[in-house]
DRENDO-754264 format. One record per residue (C-alpha): residue number from 1; residue in one letter; x, y, z. Coordinates in nm, 2 decimals, m for minus. Each point is the difference from the previous one (the first is absolute). Layout:
residues N
[pt NUM; 'a'; [X; Y; Z]],
...
//
This chain:
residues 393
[pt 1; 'x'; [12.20; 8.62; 6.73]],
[pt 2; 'x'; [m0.22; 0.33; 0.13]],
[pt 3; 'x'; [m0.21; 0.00; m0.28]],
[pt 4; 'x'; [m0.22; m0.33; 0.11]],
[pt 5; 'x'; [m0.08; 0.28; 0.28]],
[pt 6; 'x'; [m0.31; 0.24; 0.01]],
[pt 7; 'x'; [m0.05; 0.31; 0.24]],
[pt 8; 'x'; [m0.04; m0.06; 0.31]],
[pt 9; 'x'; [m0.28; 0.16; 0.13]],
[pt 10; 'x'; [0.07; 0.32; 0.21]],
[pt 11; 'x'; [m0.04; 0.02; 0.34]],
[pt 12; 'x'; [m0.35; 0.20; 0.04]],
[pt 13; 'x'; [0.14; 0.23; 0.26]],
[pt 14; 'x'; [0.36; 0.05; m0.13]],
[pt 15; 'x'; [m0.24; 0.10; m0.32]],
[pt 16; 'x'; [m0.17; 0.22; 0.21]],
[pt 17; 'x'; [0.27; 0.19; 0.12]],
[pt 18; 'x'; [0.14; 0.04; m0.38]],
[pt 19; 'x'; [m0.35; 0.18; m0.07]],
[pt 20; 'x'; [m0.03; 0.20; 0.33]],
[pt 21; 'x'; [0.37; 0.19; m0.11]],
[pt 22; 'x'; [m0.12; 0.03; m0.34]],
[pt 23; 'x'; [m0.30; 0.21; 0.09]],
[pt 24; 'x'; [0.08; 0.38; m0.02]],
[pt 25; 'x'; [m0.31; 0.12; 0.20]],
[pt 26; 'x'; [0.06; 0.14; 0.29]],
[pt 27; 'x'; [m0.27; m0.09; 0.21]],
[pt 28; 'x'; [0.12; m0.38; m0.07]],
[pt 29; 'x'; [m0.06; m0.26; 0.31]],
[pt 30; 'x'; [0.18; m0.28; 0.05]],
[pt 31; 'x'; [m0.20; m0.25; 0.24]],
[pt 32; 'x'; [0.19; m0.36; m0.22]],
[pt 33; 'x'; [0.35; m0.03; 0.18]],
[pt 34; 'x'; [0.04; m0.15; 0.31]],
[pt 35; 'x'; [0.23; 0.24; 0.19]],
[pt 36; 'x'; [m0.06; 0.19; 0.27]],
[pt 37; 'x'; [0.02; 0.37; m0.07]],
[pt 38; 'x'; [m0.02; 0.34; 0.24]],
[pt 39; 'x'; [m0.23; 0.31; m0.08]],
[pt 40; 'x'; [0.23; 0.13; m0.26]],
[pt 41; 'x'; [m0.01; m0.35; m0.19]],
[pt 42; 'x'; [0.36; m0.13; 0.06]],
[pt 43; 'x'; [0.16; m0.29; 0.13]],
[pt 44; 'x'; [0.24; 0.11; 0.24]],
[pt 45; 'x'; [0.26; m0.18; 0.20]],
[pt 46; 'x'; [m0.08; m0.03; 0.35]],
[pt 47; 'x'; [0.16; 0.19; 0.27]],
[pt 48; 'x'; [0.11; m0.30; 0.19]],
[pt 49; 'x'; [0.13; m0.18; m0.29]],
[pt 50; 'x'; [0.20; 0.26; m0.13]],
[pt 51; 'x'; [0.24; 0.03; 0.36]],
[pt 52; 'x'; [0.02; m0.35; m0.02]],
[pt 53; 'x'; [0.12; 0.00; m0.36]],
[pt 54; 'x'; [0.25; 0.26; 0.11]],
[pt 55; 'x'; [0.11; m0.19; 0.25]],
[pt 56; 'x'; [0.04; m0.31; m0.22]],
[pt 57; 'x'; [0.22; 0.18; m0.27]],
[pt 58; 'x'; [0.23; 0.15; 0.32]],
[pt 59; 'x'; [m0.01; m0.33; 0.16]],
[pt 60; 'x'; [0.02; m0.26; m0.25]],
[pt 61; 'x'; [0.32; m0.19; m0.09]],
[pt 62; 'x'; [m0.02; m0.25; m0.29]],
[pt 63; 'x'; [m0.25; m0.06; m0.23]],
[pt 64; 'x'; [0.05; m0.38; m0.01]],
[pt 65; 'x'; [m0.28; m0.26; m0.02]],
[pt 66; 'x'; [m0.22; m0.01; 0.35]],
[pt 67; 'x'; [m0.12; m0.41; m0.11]],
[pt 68; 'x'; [m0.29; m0.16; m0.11]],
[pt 69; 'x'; [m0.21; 0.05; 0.30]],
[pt 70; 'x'; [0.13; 0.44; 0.00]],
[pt 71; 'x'; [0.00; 0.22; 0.30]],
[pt 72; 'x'; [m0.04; m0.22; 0.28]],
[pt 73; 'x'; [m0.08; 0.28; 0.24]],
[pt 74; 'x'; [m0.28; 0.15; m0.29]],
[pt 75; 'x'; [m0.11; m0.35; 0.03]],
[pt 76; 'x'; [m0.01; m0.02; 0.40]],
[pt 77; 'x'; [m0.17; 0.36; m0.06]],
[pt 78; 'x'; [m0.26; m0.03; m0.22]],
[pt 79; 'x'; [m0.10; m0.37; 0.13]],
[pt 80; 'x'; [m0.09; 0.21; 0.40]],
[pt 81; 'x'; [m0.17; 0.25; m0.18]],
[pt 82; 'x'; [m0.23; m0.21; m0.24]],
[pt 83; 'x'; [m0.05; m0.29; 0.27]],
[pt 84; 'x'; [0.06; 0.17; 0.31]],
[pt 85; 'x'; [m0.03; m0.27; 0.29]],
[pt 86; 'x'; [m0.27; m0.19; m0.19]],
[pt 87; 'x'; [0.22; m0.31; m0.08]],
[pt 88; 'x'; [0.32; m0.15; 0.14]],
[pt 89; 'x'; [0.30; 0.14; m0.20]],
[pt 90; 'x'; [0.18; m0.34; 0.05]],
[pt 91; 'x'; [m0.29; m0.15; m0.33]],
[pt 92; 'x'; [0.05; 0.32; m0.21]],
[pt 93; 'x'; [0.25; 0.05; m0.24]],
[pt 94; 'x'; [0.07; 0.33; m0.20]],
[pt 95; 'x'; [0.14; 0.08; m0.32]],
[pt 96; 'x'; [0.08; 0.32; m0.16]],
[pt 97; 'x'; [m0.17; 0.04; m0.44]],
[pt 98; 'x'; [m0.03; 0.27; m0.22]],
[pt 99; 'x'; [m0.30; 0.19; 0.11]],
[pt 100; 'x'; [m0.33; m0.18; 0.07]],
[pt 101; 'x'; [m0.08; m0.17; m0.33]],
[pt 102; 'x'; [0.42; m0.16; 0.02]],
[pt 103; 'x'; [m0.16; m0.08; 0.40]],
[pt 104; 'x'; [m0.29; m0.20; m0.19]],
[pt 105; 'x'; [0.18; m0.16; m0.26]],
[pt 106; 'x'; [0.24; m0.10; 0.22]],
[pt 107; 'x'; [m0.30; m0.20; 0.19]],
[pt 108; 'x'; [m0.15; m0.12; m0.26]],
[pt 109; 'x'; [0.32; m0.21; m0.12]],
[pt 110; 'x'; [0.03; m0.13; 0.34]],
[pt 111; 'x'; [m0.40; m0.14; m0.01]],
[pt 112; 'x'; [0.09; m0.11; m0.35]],
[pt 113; 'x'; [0.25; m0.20; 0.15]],
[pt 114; 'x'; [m0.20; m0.16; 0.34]],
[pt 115; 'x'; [m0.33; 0.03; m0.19]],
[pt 116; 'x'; [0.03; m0.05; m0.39]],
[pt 117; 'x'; [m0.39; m0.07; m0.03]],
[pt 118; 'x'; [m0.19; 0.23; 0.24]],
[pt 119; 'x'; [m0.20; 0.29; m0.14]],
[pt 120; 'x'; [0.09; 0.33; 0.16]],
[pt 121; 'x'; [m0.36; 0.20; 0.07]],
[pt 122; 'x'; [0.01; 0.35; m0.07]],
[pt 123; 'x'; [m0.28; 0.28; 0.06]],
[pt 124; 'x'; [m0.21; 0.16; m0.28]],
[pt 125; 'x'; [0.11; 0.21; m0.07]],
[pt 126; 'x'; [0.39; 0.00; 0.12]],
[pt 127; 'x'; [0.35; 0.21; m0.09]],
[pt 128; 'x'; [0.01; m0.08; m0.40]],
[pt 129; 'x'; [0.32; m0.15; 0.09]],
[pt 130; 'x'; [m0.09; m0.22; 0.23]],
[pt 131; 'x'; [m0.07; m0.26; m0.29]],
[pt 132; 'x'; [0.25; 0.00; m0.19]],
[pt 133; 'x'; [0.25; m0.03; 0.26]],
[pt 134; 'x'; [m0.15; m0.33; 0.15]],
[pt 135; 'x'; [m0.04; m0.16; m0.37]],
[pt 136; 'x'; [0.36; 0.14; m0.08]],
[pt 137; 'x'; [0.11; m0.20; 0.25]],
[pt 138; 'x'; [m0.22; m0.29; m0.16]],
[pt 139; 'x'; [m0.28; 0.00; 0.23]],
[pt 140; 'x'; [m0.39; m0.03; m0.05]],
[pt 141; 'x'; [m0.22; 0.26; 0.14]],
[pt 142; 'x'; [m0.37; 0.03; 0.08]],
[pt 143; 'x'; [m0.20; 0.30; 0.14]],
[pt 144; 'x'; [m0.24; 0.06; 0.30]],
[pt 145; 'x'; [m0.24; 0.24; 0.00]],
[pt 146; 'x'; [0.10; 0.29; 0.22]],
[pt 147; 'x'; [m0.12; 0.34; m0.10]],
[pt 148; 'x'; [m0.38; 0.12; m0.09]],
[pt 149; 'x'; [0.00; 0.27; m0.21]],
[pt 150; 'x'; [m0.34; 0.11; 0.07]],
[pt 151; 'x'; [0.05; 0.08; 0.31]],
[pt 152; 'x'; [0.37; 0.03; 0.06]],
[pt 153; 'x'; [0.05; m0.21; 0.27]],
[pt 154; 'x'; [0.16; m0.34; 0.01]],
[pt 155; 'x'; [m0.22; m0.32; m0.07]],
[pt 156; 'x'; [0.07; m0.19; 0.30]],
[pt 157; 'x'; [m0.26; m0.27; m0.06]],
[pt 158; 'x'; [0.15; m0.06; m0.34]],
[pt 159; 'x'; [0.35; m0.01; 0.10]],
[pt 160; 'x'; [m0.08; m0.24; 0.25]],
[pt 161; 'x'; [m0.18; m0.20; m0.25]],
[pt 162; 'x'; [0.22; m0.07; m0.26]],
[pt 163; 'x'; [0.30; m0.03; 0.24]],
[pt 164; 'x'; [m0.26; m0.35; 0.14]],
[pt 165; 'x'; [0.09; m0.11; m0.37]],
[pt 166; 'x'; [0.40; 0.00; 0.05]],
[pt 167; 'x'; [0.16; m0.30; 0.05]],
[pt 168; 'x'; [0.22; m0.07; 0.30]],
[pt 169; 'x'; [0.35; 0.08; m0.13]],
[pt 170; 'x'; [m0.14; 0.29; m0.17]],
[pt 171; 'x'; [0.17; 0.33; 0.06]],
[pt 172; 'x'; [m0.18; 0.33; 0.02]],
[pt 173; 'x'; [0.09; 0.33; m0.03]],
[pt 174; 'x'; [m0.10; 0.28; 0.19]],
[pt 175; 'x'; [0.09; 0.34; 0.01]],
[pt 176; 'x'; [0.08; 0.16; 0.34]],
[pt 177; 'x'; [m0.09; 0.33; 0.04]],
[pt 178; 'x'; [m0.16; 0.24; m0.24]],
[pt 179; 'x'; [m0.13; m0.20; m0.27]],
[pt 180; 'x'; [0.15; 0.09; m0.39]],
[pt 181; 'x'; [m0.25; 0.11; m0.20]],
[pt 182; 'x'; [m0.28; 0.00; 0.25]],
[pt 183; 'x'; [0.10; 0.16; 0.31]],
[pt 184; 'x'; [m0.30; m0.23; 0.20]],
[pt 185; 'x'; [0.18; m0.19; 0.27]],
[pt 186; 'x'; [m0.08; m0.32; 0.22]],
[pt 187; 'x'; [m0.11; 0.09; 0.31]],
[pt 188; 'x'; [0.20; m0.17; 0.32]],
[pt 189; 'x'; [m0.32; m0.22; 0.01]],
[pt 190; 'x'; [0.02; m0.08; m0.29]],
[pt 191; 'x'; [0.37; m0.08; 0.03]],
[pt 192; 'x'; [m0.07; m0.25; 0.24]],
[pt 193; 'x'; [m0.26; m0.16; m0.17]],
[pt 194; 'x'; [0.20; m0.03; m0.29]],
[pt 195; 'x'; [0.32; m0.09; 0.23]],
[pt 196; 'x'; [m0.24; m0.29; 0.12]],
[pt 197; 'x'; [m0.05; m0.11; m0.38]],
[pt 198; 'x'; [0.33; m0.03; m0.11]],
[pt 199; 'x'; [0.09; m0.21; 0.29]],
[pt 200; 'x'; [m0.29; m0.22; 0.00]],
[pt 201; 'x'; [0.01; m0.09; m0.36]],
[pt 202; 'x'; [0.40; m0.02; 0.01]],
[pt 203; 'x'; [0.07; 0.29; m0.27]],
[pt 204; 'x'; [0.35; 0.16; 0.01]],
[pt 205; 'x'; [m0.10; 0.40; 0.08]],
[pt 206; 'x'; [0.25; 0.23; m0.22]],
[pt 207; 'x'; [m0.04; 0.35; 0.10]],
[pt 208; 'x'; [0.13; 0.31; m0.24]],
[pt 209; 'x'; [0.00; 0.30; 0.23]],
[pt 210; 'x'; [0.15; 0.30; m0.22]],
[pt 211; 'x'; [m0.20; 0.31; 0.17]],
[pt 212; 'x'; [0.13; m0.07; 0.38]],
[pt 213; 'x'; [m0.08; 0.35; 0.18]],
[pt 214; 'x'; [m0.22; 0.13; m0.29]],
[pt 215; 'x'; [m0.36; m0.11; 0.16]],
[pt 216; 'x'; [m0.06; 0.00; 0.35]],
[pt 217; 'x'; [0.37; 0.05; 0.11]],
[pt 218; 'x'; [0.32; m0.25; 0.06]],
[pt 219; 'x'; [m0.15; m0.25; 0.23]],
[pt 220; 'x'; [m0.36; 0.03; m0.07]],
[pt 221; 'x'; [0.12; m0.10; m0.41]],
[pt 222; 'x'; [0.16; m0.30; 0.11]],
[pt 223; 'x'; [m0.27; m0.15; 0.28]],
[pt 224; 'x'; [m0.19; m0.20; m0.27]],
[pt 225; 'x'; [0.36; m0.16; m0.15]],
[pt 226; 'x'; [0.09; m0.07; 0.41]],
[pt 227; 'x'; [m0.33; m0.19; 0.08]],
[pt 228; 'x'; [0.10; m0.18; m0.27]],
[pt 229; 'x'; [0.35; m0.04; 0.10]],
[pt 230; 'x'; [m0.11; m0.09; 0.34]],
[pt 231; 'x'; [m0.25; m0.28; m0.09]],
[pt 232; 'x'; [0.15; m0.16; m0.35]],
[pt 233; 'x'; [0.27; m0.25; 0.06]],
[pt 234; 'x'; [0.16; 0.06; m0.32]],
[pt 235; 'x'; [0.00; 0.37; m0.22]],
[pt 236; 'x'; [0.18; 0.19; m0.27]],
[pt 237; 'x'; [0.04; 0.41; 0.00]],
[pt 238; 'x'; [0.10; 0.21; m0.24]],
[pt 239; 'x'; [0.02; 0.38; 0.13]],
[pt 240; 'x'; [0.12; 0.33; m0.18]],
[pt 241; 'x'; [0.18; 0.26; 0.09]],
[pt 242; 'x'; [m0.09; 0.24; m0.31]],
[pt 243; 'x'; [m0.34; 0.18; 0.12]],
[pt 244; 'x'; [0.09; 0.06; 0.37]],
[pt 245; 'x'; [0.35; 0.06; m0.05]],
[pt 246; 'x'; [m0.03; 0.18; m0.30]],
[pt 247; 'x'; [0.33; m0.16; m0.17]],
[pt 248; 'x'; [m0.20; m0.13; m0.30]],
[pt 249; 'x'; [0.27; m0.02; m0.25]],
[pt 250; 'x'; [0.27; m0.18; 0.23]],
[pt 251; 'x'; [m0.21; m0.28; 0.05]],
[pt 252; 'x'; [m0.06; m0.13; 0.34]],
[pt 253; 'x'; [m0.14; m0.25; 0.13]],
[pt 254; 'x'; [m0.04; m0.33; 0.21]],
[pt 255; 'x'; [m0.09; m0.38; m0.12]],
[pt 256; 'x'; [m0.09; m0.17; 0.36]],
[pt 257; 'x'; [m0.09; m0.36; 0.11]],
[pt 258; 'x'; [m0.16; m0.12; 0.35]],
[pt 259; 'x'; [0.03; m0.34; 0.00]],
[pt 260; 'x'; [m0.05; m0.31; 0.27]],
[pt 261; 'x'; [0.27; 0.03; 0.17]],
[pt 262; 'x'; [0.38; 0.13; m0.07]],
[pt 263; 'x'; [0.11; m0.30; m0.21]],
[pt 264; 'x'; [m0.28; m0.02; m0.26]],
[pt 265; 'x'; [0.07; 0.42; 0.04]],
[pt 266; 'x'; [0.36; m0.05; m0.14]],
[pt 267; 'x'; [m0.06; m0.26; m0.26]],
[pt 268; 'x'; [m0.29; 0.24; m0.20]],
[pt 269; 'x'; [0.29; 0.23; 0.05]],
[pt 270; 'x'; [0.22; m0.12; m0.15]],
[pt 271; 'x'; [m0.17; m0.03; m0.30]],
[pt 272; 'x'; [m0.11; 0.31; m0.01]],
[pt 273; 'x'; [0.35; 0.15; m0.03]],
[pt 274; 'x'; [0.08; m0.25; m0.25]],
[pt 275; 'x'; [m0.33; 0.11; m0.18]],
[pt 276; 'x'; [0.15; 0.34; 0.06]],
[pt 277; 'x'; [0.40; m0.07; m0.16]],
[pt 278; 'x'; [m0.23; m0.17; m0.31]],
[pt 279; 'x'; [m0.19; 0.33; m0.03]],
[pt 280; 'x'; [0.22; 0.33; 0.11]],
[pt 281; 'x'; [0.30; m0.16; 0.16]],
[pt 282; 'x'; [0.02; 0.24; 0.30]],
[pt 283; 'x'; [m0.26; 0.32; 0.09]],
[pt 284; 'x'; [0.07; 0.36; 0.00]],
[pt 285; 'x'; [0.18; 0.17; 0.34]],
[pt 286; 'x'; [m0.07; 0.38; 0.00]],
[pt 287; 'x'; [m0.38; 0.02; 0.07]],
[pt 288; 'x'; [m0.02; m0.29; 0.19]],
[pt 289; 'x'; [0.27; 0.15; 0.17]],
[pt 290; 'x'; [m0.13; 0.35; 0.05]],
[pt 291; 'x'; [m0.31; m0.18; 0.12]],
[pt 292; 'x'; [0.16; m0.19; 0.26]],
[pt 293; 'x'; [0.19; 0.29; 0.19]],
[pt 294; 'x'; [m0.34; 0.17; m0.03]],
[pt 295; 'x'; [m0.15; m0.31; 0.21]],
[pt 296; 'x'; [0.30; m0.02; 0.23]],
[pt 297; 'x'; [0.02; 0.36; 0.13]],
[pt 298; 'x'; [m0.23; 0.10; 0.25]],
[pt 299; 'x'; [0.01; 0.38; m0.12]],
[pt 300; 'x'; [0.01; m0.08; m0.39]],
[pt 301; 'x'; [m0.28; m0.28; 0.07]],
[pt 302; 'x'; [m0.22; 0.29; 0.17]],
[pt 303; 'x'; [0.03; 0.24; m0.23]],
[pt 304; 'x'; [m0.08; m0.25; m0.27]],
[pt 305; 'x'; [m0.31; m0.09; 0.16]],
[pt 306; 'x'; [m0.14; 0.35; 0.03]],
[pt 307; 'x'; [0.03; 0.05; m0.35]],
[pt 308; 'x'; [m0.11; m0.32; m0.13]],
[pt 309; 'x'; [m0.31; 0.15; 0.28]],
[pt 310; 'x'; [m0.04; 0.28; m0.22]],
[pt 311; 'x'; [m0.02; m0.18; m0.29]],
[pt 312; 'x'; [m0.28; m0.22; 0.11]],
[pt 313; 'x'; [m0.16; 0.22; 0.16]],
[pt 314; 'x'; [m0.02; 0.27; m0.30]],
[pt 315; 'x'; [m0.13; m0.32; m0.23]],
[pt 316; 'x'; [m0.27; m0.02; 0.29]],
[pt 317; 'x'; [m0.07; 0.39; m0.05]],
[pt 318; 'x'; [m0.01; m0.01; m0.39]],
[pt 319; 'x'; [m0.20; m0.35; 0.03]],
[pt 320; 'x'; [m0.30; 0.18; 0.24]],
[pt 321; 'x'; [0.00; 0.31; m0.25]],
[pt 322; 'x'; [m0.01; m0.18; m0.31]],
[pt 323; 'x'; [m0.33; m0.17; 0.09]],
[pt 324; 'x'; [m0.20; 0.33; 0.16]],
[pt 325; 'x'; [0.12; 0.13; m0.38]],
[pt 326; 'x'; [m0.13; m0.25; m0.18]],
[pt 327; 'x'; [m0.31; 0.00; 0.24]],
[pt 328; 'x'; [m0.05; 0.37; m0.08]],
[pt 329; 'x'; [0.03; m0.02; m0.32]],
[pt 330; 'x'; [m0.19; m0.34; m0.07]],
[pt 331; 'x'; [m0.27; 0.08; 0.22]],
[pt 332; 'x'; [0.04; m0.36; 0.12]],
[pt 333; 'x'; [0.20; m0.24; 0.26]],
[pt 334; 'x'; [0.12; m0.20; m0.26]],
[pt 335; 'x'; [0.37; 0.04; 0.05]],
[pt 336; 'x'; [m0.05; m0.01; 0.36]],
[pt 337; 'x'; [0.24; m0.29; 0.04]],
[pt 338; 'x'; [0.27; 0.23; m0.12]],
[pt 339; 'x'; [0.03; 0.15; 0.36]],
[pt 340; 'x'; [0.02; m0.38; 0.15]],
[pt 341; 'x'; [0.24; m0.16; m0.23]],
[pt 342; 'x'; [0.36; 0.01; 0.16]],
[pt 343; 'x'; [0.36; 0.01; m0.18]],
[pt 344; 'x'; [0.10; 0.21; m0.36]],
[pt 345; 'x'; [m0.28; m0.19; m0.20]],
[pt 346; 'x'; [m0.37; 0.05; m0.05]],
[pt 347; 'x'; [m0.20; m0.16; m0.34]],
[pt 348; 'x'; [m0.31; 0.22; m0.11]],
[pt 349; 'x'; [m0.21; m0.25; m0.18]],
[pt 350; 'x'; [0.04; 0.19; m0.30]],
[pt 351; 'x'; [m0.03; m0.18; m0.38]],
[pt 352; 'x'; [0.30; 0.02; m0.25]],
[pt 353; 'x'; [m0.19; 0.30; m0.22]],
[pt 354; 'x'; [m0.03; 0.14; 0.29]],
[pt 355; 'x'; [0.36; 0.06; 0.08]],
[pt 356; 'x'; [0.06; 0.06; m0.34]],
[pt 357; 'x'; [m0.20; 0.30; 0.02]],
[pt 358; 'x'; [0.14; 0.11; 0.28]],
[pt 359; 'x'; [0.35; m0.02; m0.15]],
[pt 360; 'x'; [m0.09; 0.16; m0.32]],
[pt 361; 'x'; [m0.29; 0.27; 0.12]],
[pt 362; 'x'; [0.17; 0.10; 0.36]],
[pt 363; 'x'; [0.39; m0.10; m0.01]],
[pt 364; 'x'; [m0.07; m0.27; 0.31]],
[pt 365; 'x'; [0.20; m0.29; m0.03]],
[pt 366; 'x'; [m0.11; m0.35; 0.17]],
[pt 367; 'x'; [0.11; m0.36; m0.11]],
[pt 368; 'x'; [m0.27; m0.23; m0.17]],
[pt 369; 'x'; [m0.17; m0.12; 0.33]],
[pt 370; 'x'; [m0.09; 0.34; 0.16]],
[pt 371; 'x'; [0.23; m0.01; 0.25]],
[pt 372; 'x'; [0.13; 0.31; 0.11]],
[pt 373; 'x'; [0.31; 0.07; 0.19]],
[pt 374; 'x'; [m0.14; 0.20; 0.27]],
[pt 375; 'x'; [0.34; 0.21; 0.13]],
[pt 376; 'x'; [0.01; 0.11; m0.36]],
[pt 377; 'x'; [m0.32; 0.22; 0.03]],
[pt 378; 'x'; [m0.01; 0.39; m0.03]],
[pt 379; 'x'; [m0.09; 0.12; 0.32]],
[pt 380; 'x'; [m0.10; 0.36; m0.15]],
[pt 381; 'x'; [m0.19; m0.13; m0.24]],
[pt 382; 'x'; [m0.21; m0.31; 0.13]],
[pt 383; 'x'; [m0.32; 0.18; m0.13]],
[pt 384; 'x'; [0.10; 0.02; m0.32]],
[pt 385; 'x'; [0.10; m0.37; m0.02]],
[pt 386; 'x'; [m0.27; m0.13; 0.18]],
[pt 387; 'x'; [m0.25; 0.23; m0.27]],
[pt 388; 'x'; [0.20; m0.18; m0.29]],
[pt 389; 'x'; [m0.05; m0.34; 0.14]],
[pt 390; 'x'; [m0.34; 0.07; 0.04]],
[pt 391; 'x'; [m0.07; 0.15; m0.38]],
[pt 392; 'x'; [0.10; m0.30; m0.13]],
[pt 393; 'x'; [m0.23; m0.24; 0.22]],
//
């Protein structure tokens, strides 16, 4: 049967990763994986969750199934702190999915089901997986232009533009907070413009927020996704806990639905659980879990704020210093933007040789696009980076 089968092709940044350990040089820089990591490179558990893990293993008495829908108190959790008091809870409906991308799956099979022929809009660039997601679930997709790469900032105009040529029904997704690859962000004004759009031209807003905390902090990450909450009469969520909550490998995350009112609420979810039992049957417990008692104790929940503060605010740091590096050493405010961009990711406009080079002459590892993950930079040696970028201009 398998031999009617070719390769698939690799994932470019699960390829990248293979490389990067495969290098022996010491001076090697990995800027490709999307994790956050501290000064000394690592990954490390976060304060906050750990106690709560601890308490979990002393506390926990059966490890049978939680349901389709999972933890309902994650679920009451995570929908205050995404929505806050933008929307009335009585329309939303919450499940738990494996991780963001099970969050977006999980969505897209329900707007299969209500919405068989609309195009789902995406930004160019978007998450690589963002695609193939929607047409695994056997939607179509079309892009809107979102990013100029000349000057790093977001095309609003052009966004605006090609989201006139959506037809009502359409769906369009938008990313929440710190923008993957870019980093450029809508600004609240330009939230409500786009708010303003989606209503007028009746197009079904679906919102990917995976970097809540990472930009301008908890509440300002989520402002553009609650204008949106608060004027669209119908939306779809899908959040992550991975990034903020640094429990990447135990999948976390929420699939959400606002809809008109708590009866047309239940029926989409209902078949998004039954979406769910055709896909994984029933979500993973411990970090949704471990999440949840984070959220629900007062001192846990502090402590995890603060260092989810740090966190942000040493991306900020590296972020400012990365640019007056590459302005030293370019002579030039070309990678000004660097310092404005908000969230893990930054692209640097750079061509495919030129991150080949970079790779083979100076050990610095980037995916395909030239984005970089900006909490992976060496802070003792931004110079150095910045010269090598530069020598290959």
């Amino acid at each position: 049967m398998f031999e009617q089968l070719d390769l698939a092709p690799p994932d470019k940044i699960l390829a990248l990763i293979d490389l990067y350990r495969a290098d022996t040089r010491a001076n090697k820089v990995d800027l490709g994986v999307g994790v956050y990591k501290d000064r000394d490179g690592k990954t490390p558990v976060m304060r906050a969750v750990r106690k709560a893990e601890e308490r979990l293993l002393r506390e926990q008495d059966t490890k049978t199934y939680l349901g389709l829908a999972g933890d309902v108190g994650f679920n009451a959790a995570m929908l205050r702190l995404v929505f806050g008091n933008s929307v009335e809870t009585s329309r939303v409906r919450v499940a738990q999915a494996p991780g963001g991308s099970g969050a977006l799956r999980l969505i897209a099979e329900l707007l299969r089901r209500t919405r068989p022929d609309a195009t789902i809009w995406v930004s160019r660039p978007t998450w690589p997986n963002h695609v193939p997601t929607m047409r695994g679930a056997g939607m179509q997709t079309a892009e809107y232009a979102y990013f100029d790469a000349a000057s790093g900032t977001v095309n609003f105009e052009g966004m605006l533009a090609d989201l006139a040529k959506a037809e009502s029904g359409d769906i369009v997704l938008l990313h929440g907070c710190c923008h993957n690859p870019t980093g450029a962000n809508l600004t609240i004004a330009q939230w409500q413009r786009v708010a303003a759009l989606l209503v007028e031209r009746g197009l079904l807003p679906f919102i990917d927020i995976a970097y809540q905390g990472f930009g301008d902090g908890l509440d300002a990450d989520a402002e553009g996704l609650r204008i949106v909450a608060a004027n669209a009469p119908e939306m779809v969520v899908a959040s992550s806990c991975s990034k903020n909550f640094a429990v990447y490998r135990d999948r976390v995350g929420t699939a959400m639905v606002v809809a008109r009112n708590a009866t047309q609420a239940d029926i989409a979810m209902s078949h998004m659980l039954a979406a769910a039992r055709a896909l994984y049957s029933m979500p993973p417990d411990h970090g949704a879990a471990a999440v949840r008692i984070v959220l629900d104790d007062p001192a846990l929940r502090s402590e995890w704020e603060a260092e989810l503060e740090d966190m942000r605010q040493r991306m900020l740091r590296l972020r400012v210093a990365f640019a007056d590096a590459l302005r030293r050493q370019s002579n030039s405010d070309r990678f000004d933007f660097i310092a404005e961009h908000r969230g893990m990711f930054s692209r640097l406009g750079l061509t495919e040789a030129q991150i080949s080079r970079l790779r083979d002459e100076h050990a610095v590892y980037m995916v395909g696009d030239s984005r970089i993950n900006v909490a992976g930079l060496p802070e003792d040696r931004l110079d150095d980076l910045a010269k090598a970028i530069v020598s290959v201009l």
